[in-house]
C-alpha positions in Angstrom: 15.6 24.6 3.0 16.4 24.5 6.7 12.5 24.2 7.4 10.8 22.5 4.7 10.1 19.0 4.3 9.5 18.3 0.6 8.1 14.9 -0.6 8.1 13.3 -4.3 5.3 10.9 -5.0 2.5 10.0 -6.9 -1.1 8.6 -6.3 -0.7 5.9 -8.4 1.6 3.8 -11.2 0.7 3.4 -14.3 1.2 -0.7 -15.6 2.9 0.1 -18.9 2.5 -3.1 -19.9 2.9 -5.5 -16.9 0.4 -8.6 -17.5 -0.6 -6.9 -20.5 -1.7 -4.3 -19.3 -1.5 -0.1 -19.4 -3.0 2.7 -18.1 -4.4 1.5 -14.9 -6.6 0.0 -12.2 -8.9 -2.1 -11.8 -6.4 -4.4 -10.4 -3.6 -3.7 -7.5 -0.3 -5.0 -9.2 2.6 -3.5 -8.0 3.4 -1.8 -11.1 0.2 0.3 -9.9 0.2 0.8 -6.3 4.0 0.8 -5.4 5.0 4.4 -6.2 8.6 6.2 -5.5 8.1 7.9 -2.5 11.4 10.8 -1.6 11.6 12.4 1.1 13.5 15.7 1.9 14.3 17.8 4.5 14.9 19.0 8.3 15.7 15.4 10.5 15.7 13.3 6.9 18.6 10.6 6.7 20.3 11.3 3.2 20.4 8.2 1.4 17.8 5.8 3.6 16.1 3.5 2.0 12.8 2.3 4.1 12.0 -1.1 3.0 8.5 -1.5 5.2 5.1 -1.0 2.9 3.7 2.8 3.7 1.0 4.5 1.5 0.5 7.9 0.6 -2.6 8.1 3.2 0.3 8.4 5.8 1.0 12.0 4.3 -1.4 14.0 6.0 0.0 12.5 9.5 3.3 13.0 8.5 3.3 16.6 7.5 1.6 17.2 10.7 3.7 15.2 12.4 7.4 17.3 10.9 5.5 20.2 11.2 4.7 19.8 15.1 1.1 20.3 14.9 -1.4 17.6 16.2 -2.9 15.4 13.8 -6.9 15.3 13.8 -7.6 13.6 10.3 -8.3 10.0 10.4 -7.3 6.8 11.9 -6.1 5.5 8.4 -3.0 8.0 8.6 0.1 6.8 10.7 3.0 9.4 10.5 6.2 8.3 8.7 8.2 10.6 10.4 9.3 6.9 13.0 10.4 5.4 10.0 12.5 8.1 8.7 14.2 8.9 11.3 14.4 5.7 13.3 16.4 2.6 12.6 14.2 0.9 15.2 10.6 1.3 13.9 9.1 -0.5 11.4 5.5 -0.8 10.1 3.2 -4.4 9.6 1.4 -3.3 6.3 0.0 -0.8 4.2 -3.7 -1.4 3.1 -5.3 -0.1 -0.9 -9.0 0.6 -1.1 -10.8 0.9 -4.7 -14.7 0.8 -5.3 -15.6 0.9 -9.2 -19.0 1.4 -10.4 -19.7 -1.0 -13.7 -19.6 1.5 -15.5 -15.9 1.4 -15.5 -15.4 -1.9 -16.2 -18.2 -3.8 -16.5 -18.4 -5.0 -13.2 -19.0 -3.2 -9.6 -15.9 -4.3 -7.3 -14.9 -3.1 -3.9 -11.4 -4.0 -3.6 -9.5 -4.4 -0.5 -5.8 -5.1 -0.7 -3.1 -5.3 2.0 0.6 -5.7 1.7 3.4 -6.6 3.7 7.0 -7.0 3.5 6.4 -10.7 1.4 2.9 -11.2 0.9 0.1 -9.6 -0.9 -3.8 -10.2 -0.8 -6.5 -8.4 -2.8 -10.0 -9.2 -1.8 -12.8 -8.9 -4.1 -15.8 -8.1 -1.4 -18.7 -8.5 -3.4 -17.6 -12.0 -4.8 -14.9 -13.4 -2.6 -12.3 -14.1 -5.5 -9.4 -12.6 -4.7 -5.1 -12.6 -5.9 -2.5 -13.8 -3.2 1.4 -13.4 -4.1 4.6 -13.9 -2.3 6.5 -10.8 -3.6 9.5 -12.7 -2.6 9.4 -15.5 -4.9 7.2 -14.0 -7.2 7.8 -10.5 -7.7 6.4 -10.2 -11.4 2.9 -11.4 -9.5 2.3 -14.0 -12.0 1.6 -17.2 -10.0 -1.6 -16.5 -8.2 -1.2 -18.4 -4.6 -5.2 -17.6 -3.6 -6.1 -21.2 -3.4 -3.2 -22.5 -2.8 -3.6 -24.9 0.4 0.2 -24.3 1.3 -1.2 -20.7 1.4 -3.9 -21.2 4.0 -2.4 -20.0 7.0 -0.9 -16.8 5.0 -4.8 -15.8 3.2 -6.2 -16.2 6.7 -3.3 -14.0 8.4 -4.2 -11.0 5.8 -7.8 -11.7 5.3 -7.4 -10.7 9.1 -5.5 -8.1 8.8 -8.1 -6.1 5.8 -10.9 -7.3 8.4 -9.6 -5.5 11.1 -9.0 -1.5 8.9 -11.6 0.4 9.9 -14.4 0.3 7.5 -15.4 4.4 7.7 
């Protein structure tokens, strides 16, 4: 108990209804992509809540990273270990991939979404449509904001942002 760092998480939501909706995917609400994430052991603040966006891609770092190993996976992986333990560090964004064939839903899509604290953007690459929300104001994500000219400055900022992941 002393040495083990146990984590509670999924891969993915499930929408269960939100817009309509169950099962999951193709699109990136949050009833899909935000997932409990608990945290447990050695150096692990009882009770501490993290409010930055992380995704489960910053596991791998982050077992490496408790377990005092180096980390040699991929630049996509950021230990949470900082934001655990820290009251001081915080994080920008967390990013959500997902390619479909057609043959899943009738349509090929490569979707790129990031989120931060307020704002999220899905990008549809092969088309250019795309979903913009403030979480804030809009935390049901029913009042798409992609074309919104009030928006402008806030599409470009995290059009930016998926532009600069590393496309590996």
């Amino acid at each position: 108990r002393e040495r083990t760092l146990v984590v509670f998480t999924s891969d993915h939501g499930d929408w269960l209804g939100d817009h309509g909706l169950i099962l999951k995917g193709p699109m990136p609400y949050e009833g899909l992509i935000r997932v409990g994430l608990i945290c447990r052991g050695p150096g692990v603040p009882s009770g501490k809540v993290v409010a930055y966006p992380v995704s489960t891609l910053d596991l791998s770092a982050t077992f490496a990273d408790f377990a005092g190993i180096p980390f040699n996976g991929t630049d996509h992986s950021r230990s949470l270990r900082p934001l655990i333990t820290s009251d001081v560090a915080s994080r920008d964004c967390a990013y959500s991939e997902w390619d479909l064939n057609a043959s899943r839903c009738g349509v090929a899509l490569k979707l790129r979404t990031v989120r931060t604290k307020r704002h999220k953007l899905t990008l549809e690459l092969n088309s250019g449509a795309g979903e913009l929300y403030d979480l804030v104001e809009d935390p049901n994500e029913m009042d798409n904001r992609f074309d919104d000219p009030a928006m402008r400055s806030v599409r470009a900022e995290l059009t930016d942002m998926i532009r600069a992941r590393p496309d590996d």
